[in-house]
TIMI-108600 format. One record per residue (C-alpha): x, y, z; residue in one letter; residue number from 1. Coordinates in steps of 0.25 Angstrom, whole numbers, plus 5000, padded with zeros to 4 digits. Layout:
BEGIN
<miza><c1>X</c1><c2>Y</c2><c3>Z</c3><rest>A</rest><nr>NUM</nr></miza>
...
END
This chain:
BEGIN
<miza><c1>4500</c1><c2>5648</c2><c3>6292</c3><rest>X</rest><nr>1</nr></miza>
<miza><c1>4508</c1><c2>5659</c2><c3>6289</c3><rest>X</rest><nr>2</nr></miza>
<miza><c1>4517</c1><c2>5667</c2><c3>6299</c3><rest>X</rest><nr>3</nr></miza>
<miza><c1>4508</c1><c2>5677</c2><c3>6301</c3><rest>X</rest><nr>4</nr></miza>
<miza><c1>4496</c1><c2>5669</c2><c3>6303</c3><rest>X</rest><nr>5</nr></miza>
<miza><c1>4506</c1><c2>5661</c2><c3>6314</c3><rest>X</rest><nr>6</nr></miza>
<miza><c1>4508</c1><c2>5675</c2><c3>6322</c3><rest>X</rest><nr>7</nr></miza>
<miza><c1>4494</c1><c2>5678</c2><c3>6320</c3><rest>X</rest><nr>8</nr></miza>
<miza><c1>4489</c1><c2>5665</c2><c3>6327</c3><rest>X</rest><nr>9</nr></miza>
<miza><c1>4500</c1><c2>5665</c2><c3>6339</c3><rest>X</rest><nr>10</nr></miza>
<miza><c1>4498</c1><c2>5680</c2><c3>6342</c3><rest>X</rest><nr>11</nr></miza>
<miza><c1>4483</c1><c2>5676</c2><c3>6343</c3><rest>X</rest><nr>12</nr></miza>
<miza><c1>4484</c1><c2>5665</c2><c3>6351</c3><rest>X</rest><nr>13</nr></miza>
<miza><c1>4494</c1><c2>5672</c2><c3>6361</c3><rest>X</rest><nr>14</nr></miza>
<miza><c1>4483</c1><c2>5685</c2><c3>6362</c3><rest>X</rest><nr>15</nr></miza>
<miza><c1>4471</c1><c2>5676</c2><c3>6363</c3><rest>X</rest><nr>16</nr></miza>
<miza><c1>4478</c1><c2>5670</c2><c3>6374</c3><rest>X</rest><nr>17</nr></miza>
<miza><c1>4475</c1><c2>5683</c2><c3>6383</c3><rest>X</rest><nr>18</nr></miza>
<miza><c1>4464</c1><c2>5683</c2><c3>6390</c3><rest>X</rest><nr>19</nr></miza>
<miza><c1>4461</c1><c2>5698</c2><c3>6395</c3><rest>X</rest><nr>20</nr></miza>
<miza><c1>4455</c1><c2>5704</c2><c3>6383</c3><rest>X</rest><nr>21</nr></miza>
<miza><c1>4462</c1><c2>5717</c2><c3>6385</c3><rest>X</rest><nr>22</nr></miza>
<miza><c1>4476</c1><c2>5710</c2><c3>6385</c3><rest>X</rest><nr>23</nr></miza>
<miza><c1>4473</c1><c2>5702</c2><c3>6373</c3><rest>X</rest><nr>24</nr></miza>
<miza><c1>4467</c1><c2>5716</c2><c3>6364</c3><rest>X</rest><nr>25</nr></miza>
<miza><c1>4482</c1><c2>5722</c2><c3>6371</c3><rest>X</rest><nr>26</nr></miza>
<miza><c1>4490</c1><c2>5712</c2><c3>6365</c3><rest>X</rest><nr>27</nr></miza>
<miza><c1>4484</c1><c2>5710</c2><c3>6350</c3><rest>X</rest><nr>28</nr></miza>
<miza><c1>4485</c1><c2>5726</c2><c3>6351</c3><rest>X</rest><nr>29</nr></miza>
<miza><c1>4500</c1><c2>5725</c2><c3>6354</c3><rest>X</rest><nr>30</nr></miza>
<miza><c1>4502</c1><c2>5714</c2><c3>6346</c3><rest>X</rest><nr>31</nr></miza>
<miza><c1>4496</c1><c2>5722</c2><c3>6333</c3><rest>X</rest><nr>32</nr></miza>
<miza><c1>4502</c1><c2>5735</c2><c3>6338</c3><rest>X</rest><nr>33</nr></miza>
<miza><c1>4516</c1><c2>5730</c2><c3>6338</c3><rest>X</rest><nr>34</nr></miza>
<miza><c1>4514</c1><c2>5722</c2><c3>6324</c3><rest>X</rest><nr>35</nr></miza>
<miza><c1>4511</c1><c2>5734</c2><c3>6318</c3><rest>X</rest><nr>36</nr></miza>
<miza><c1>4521</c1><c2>5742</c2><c3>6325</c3><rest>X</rest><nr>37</nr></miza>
<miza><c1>4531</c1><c2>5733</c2><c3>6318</c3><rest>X</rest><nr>38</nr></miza>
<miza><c1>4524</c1><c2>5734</c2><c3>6305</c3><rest>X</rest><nr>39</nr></miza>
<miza><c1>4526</c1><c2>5748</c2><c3>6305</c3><rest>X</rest><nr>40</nr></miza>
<miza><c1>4541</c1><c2>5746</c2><c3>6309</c3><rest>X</rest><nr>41</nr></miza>
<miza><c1>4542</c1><c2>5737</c2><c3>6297</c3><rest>X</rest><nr>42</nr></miza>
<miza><c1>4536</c1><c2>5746</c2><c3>6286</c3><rest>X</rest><nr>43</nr></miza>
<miza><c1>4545</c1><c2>5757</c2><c3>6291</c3><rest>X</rest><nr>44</nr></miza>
<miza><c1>4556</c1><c2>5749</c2><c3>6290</c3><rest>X</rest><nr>45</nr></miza>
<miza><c1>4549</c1><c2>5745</c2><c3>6275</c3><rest>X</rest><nr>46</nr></miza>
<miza><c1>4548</c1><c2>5731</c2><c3>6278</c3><rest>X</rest><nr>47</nr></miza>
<miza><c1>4537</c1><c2>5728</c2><c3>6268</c3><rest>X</rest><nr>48</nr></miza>
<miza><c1>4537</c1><c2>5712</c2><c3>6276</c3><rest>X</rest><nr>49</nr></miza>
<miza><c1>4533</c1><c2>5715</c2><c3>6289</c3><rest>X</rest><nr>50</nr></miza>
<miza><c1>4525</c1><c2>5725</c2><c3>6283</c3><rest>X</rest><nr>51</nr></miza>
<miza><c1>4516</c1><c2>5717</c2><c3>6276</c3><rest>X</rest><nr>52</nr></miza>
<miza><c1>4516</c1><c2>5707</c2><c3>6287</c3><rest>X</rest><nr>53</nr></miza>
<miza><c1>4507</c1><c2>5718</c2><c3>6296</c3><rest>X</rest><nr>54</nr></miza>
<miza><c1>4497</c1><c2>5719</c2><c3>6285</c3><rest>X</rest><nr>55</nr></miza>
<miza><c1>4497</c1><c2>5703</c2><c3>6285</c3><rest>X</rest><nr>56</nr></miza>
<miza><c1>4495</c1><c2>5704</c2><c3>6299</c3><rest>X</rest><nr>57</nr></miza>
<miza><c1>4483</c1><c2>5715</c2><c3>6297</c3><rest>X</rest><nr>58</nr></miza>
<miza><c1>4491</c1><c2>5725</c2><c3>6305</c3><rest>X</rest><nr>59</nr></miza>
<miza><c1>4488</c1><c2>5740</c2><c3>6300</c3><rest>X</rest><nr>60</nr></miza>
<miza><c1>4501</c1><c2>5748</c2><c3>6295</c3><rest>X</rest><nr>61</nr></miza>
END
C-alpha cells in the first residue's frame, strides 16, 4: 500500500467514525480545504513534490 493510499484509508476511517452527518460533511471539507491550502503553499514555495502529491490525492490546484 502506498503512503498515500495509507493516509487515505486512516483519514476515512476516523471521519466515518462521525455519526452526525453534518459533522462528518464538515470535517472531510476541512480536511480537503487545508490539503489544498497546503498545496498551494508548496507550489508557491515551487516545491514540485508536495505539488504533485495534491493531484495524486485528486485535490484541485
Amino acid at each position: 500500500m502506498s503512503r498515500i493510499a495509507a493516509i487515505q484509508k486512516q483519514i476515512d476511517m476516523a471521519l466515518e467514525k462521525q455519526t452526525r452527518p453534518l459533522d462528518r460533511r464538515t470535517a472531510y471539507i476541512h480536511t480537503y480545504g487545508v490539503a489544498q491550502a497546503c498545496a498551494l503553499l508548496a507550489k508557491r514555495r515551487e516545491q514540485e513534490r508536495f505539488w504533485r502529491l495534491s493531484l495524486e490525492l485528486g485535490m484541485p490546484v
